[in-house]
KEGUVEX-160435 format. One record per residue (C-alpha): x negated, y, z; residue in three letters. Coordinates in steps of 0.001 Angstrom, whole numbers, padded with zeros to 6 digits, always signed. Example, Ala and Ser with C-alpha at 12.3 -4.5 7.8 and 13.67 -1.06 7.14 Angstrom:
% residues 2
-012300-004500+007800ALA -013670-001060+007140SER 
This chain:
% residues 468
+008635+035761-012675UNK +007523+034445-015753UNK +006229+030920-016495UNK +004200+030208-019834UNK +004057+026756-020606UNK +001131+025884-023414UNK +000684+022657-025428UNK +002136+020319-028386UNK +005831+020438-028662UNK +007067+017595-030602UNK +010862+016905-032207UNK +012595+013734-029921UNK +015313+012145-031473UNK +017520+009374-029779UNK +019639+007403-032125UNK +021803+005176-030207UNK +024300+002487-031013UNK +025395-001254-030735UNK +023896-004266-032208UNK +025969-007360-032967UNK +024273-009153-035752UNK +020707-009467-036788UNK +019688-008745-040582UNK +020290-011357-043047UNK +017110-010909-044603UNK +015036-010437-041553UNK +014316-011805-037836UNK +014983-008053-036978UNK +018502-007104-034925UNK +020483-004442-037032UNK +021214-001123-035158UNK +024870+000431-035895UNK +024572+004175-035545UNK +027024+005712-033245UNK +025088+008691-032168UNK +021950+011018-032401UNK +020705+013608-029939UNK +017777+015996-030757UNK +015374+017941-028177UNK +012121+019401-027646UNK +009683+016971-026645UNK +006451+017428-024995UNK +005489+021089-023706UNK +009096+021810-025437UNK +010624+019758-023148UNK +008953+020855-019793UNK +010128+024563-021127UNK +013500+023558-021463UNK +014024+021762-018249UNK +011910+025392-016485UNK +014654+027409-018765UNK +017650+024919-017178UNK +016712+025510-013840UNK +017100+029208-014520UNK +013539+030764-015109UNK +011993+032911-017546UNK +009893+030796-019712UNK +007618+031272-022489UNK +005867+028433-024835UNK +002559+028679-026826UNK +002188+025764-029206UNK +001541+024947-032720UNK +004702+024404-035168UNK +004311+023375-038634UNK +006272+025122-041290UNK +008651+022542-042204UNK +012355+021150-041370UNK +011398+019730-038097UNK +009313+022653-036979UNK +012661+025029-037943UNK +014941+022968-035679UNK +012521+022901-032690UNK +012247+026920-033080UNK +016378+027043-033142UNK +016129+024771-030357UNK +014252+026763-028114UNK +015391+029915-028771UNK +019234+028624-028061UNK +018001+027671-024660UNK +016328+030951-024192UNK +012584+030594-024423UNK +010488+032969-026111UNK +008493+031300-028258UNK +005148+032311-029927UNK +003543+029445-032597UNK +000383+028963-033447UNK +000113+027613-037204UNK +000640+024039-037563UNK -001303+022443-040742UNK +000608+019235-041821UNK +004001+018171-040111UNK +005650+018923-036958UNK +005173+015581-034956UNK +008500+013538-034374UNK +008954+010503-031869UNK +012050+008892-033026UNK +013442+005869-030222UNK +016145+003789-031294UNK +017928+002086-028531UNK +020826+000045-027638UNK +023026-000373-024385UNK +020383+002039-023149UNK +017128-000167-024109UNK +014865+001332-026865UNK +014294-001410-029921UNK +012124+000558-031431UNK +010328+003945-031663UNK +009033+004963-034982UNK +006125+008228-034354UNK +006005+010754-037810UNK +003769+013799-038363UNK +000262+011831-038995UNK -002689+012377-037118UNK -003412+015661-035061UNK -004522+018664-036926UNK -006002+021271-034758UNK -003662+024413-035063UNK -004717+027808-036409UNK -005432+031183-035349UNK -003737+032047-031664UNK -001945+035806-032507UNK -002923+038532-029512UNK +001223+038173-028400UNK +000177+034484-027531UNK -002523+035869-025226UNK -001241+038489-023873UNK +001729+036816-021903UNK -000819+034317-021230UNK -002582+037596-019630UNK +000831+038331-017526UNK +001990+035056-016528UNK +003075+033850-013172UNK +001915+030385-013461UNK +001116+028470-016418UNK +001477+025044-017109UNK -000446+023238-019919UNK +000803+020137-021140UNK -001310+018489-023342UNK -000099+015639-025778UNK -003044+014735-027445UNK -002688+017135-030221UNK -004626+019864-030409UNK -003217+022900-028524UNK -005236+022352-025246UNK -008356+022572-027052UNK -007719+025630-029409UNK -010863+027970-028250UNK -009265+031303-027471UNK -006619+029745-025044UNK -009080+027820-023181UNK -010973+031380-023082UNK -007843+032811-021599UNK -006910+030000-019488UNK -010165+030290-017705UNK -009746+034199-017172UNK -005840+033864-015627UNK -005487+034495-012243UNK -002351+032848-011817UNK -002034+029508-010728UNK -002691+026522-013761UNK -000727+023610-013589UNK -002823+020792-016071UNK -000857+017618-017388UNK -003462+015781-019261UNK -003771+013478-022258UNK -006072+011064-022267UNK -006668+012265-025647UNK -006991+015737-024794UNK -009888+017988-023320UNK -010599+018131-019677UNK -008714+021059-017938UNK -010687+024094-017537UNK -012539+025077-014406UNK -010277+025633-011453UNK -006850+024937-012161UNK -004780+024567-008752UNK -003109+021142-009663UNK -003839+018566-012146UNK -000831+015665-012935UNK -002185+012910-014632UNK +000148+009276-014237UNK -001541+005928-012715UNK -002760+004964-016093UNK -003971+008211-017434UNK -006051+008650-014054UNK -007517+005180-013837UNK -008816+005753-018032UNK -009707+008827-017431UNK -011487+008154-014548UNK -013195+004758-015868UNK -011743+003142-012674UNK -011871-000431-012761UNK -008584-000324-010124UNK -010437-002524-007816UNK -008270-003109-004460UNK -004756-001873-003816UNK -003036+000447-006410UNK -002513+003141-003593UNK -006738+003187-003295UNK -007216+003264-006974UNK -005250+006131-007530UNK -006805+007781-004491UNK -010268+007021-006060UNK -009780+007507-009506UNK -007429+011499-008309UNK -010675+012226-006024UNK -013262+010956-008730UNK -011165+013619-011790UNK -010660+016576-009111UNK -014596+016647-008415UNK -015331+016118-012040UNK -013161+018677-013297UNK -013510+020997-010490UNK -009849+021434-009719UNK -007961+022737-006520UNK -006166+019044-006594UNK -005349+016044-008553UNK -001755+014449-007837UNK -001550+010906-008996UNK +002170+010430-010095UNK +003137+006367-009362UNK +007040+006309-010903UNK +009099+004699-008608UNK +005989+004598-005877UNK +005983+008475-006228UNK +002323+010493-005618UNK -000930+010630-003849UNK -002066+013889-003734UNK -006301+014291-003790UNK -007501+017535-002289UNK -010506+018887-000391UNK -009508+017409+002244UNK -010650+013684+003690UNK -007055+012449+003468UNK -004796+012149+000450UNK -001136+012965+001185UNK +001279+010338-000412UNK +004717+012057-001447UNK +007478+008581-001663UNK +010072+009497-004111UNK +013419+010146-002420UNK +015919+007293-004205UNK +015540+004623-006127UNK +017210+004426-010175UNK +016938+002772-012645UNK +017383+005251-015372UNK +015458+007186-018328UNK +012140+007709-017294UNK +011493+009349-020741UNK +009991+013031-020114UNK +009923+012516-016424UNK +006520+013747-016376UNK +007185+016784-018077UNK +009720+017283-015402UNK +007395+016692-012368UNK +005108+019158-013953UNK +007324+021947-015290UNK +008811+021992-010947UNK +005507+021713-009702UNK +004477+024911-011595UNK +007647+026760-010901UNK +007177+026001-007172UNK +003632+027283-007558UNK +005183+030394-009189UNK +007280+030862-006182UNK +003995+031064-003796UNK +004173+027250-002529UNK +001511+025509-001534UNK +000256+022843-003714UNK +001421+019853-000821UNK +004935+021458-000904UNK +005016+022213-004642UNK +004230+018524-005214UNK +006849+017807-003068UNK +009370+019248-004913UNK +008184+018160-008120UNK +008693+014469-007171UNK +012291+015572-005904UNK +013005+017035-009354UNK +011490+014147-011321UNK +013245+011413-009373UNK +016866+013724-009685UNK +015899+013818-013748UNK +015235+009953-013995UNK +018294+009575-011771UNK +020385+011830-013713UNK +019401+010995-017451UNK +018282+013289-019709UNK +021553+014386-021232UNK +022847+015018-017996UNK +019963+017197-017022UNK +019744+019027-020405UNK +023332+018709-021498UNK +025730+016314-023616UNK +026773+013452-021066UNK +025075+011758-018228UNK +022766+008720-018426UNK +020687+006528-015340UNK +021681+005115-012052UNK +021824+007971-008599UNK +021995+005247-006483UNK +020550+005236-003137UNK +017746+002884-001930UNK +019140+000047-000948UNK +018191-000989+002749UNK +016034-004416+003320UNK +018271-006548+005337UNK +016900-006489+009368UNK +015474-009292+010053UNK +015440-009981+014140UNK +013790-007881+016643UNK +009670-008084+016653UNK +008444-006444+020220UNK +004883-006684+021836UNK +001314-007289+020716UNK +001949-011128+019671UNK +004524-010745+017438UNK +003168-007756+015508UNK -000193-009658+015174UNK +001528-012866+013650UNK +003244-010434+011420UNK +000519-008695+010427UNK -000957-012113+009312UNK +001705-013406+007722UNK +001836-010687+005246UNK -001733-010621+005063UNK -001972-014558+004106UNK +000599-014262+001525UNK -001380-011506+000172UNK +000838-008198+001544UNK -000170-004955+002555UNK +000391-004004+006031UNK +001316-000638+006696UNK +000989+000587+010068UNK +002263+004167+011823UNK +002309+005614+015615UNK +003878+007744+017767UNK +006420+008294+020892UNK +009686+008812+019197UNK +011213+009865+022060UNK +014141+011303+020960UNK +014887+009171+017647UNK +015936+011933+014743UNK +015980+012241+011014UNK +012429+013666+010993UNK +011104+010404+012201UNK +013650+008478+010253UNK +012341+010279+006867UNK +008745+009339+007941UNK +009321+005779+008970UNK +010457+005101+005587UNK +008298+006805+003590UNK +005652+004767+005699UNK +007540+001613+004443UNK +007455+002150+001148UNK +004181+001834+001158UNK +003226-001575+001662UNK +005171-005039+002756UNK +005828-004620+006164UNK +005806-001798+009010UNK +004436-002022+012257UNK +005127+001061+014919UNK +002439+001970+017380UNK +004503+002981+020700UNK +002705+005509+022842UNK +004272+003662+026338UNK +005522+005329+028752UNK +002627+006650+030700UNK +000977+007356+027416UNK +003381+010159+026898UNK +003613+011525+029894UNK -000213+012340+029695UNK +000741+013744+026459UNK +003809+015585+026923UNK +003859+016279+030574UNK +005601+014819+033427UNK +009352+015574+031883UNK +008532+013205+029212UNK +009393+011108+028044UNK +013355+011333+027942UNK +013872+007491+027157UNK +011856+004456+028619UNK +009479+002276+026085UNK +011852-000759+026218UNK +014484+001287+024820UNK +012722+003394+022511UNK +010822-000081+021338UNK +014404-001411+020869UNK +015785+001588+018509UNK +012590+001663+016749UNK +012880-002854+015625UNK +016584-001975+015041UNK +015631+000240+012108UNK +015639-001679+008752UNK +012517-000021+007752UNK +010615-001316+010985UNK +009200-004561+010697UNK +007095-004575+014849UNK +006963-002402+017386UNK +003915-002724+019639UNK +003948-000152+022754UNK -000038+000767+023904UNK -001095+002626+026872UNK -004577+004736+025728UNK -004496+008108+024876UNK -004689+007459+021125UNK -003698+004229+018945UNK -007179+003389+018246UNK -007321+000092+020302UNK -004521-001182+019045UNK -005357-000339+014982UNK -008427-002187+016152UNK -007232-005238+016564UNK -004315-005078+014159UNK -006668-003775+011495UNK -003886-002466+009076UNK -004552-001915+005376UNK -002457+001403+005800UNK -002546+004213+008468UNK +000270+006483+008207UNK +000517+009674+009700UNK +002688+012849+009111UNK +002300+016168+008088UNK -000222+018772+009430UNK -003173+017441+007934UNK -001582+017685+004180UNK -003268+020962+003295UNK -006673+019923+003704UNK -007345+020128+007277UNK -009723+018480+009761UNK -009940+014703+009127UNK -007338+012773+011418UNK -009425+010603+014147UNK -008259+007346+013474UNK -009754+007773+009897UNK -013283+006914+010050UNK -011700+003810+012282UNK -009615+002534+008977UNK -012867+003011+007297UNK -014802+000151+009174UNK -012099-002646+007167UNK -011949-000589+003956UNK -008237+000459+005186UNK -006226+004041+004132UNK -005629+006611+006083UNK -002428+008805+004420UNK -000309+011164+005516UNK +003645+011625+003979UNK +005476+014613+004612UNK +007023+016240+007874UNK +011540+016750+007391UNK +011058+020596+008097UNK +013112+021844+011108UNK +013434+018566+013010UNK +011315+017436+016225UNK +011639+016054+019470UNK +011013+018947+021429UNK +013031+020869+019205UNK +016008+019308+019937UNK +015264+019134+023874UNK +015205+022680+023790UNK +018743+023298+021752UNK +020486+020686+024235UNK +019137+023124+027118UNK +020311+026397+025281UNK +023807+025074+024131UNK +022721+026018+020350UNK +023469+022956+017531UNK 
């Protein structure tokens, strides 16, 4: 498997060290140099974290011929990438952060405006020609508009992973997955980010994927992780897996460089964004010197659980939630089902579904409700006590238990912002029926990701086997 990554590669330089004075002869804080790393930036750096992980990588870019330009070729070499340049006229860009106790003071850009690189040689092509997958990560400088790779971009069959500038070109026709972040989608797509954040990058991902006629658009959200536009009605919203507080520098480049790799290994674009906001989130986590070498950096910490606050049962009690949060100007976040046998499946779900707003509320199929669902076995445990587990949770805010077949009476009164469902719509699939319900208030309907392996019925059947 090979993966070509095209784009600007720039020179990164971190110069840290300790300030204890500020200059004599300037307001300005004086920086004591104690020490300096140099990487690849850019499509260098998405190469090098594709090379870490153990894959065959190749990089098209543009490289001028001077100093910086050598030690970016030595660079990538070292780490294993073949590299094939495209002439460079005027310097080799450099972004040069200075920081202290981990907080950058200042970052100081070199190599002048872009220059649009020369003449691609045939060897640049042709692996383009053989790839696996190709990812293009644009920076704004020239590579992603150079005329013969767009020609060849256009003719690959493999799958093209886009990260945009909003600087850059649009992608060519038909890529399988464009990245842009919250504010590259929202300029890009002249979205006025009207409403919730979650519905402006759900507009502004569906408005870019029609207008660039791409397989998908994931909107990547940082801590708030992505919302994945496709063909179908429903976006699916990937929550990142921890919380940290570390380097979020080239975190991008990371999300993209896994979701091509995944894409590479025959994924489909819901699971390879998956793992691309599992690698990103393990980068910030982990600090770039711990992911690319020399030392470790950021915070691995879990999420932190909200305290519980007491138990919230029944119809009246999730409505005066639901208005609390609403008066205060919250965003209520609602999800269903039986949860009849409470396991880490649902437990993955209920807090992604969290995440997403300021309070949960649980729609309880009752009792009777599941047995006209599941059958007269079902269900193992009784409402009260399923209710009961369910408040206990610290990411469940109300439980209210209906009786219909489906939860749209109760949405209807409760009128989330919010709908949250799990996983078998994420590939595009018929459109869930309490959608065009959540329409009639201008509320969501998302879906977050199934924990493979684990269901209710599932686990029935292993306790009547004997297997774990």
């Amino acid at each position: 498997m090979r993966l070509v990554i095209v784009g600007d590669t720039l020179l990164d330089r971190d110069v840290d060290g300790s300030v204890r004075r500020v200059a004599p002869d300037a307001p300005a804080p004086v920086l004591e140099e104690e020490h300096v790393a140099e990487r690849p930036g850019g499509a260098g750096l998405a190469a090098l974290l594709a090379a870490a992980a153990g894959y065959e990588v190749s990089l098209v870019t543009a490289l001028a011929a001077d100093e910086p330009g050598a030690r970016l070729t030595r660079l990538l070499t070292a780490a294993g990438i073949d590299v094939y340049p495209l002439p460079l006229p005027g310097a080799t860009p450099e972004k040069i952060r200075l920081r202290a106790a981990g907080q950058v003071l200042l970052r100081l850009d070199r190599g002048g405006e872009p220059q649009p690189p020369g003449e691609a040689p045939q060897a640049a092509l042709d692996v383009l020609r053989d790839a696996t997958a190709i990812l293009v990560s644009d920076y704004g400088r020239g590579v992603a508009r150079h005329p013969a790779l767009r020609t060849a971009l256009e003719r690959t069959k493999a799958p093209v992973v886009w990260d945009p500038h909003p600087n850059g070109p649009a992608p060519v026709p038909n890529v399988r997955l464009v990245t842009p972040n919250e504010g590259e989608a929202k300029r890009l797509s002249g979205d006025a980010g009207n409403g919730s954040a979650l519905a402006a990058a759900q507009r502004a991902g569906q408005a870019l994927r029609q207008r660039w006629r791409a397989g998908a658009v994931v909107v990547t959200r940082g801590a708030q992780g992505a919302v994945l536009c496709h063909s179908g009605p429903t976006p699916l919203v990937v929550p990142t897996p921890r919380a940290s507080t570390g380097d979020t520098c080239g975190a991008g480049d990371s999300f993209a460089a896994a979701a091509a790799i995944a894409l590479a290994n025959g994924a489909l674009v819901s699971e390879a964004v998956q793992q691309a906001v599992e690698a990103a989130s393990a980068y910030v986590a982990a600090g770039p010197r711990a992911v690319l070498g020399g030392g470790t950096g950021g915070d691995a910490a879990e999420p932190r659980p909200e305290s519980p606050g007491p138990e919230l049962i029944g119809a009246e009690a999730a409505g005066d939630l639901a208005a609390r949060v609403r008066a205060a100007g919250g965003t209520v976040v609602a999800t269903g089902g039986c949860f009849d046998l409470l396991h880490t499946g649902h437990l993955a779900t209920l807090r992604a579904a969290r995440s997403l707003g300021d309070c949960l509320i649980v729609c309880l199929n009752s009792d009777d409700s599941v047995r006209r669902l599941k059958g007269p076995e079902r269900p193992l445990n009784a409402e009260t006590d399923r209710a009961r587990l369910l408040a206990a949770l610290d990411c469940v805010d109300a439980v209210v238990v209906f009786d219909e077949p489906t939860p749209e009476p109760v949405l209807a009164w409760l009128r989330p912002d919010v709908w949250v469902k799990g996983g078998d719509y994420a590939d595009g699939g018929p459109e869930m029926p309490e959608a065009e319900l959540m329409k009639r208030w201008g509320g969501q309907t998302v879906i977050v990701p199934y924990l493979d392996g684990r269901s209710t019925t599932k686990t029935i059947e292993a306790a009547k086997t004997g297997r774990q």
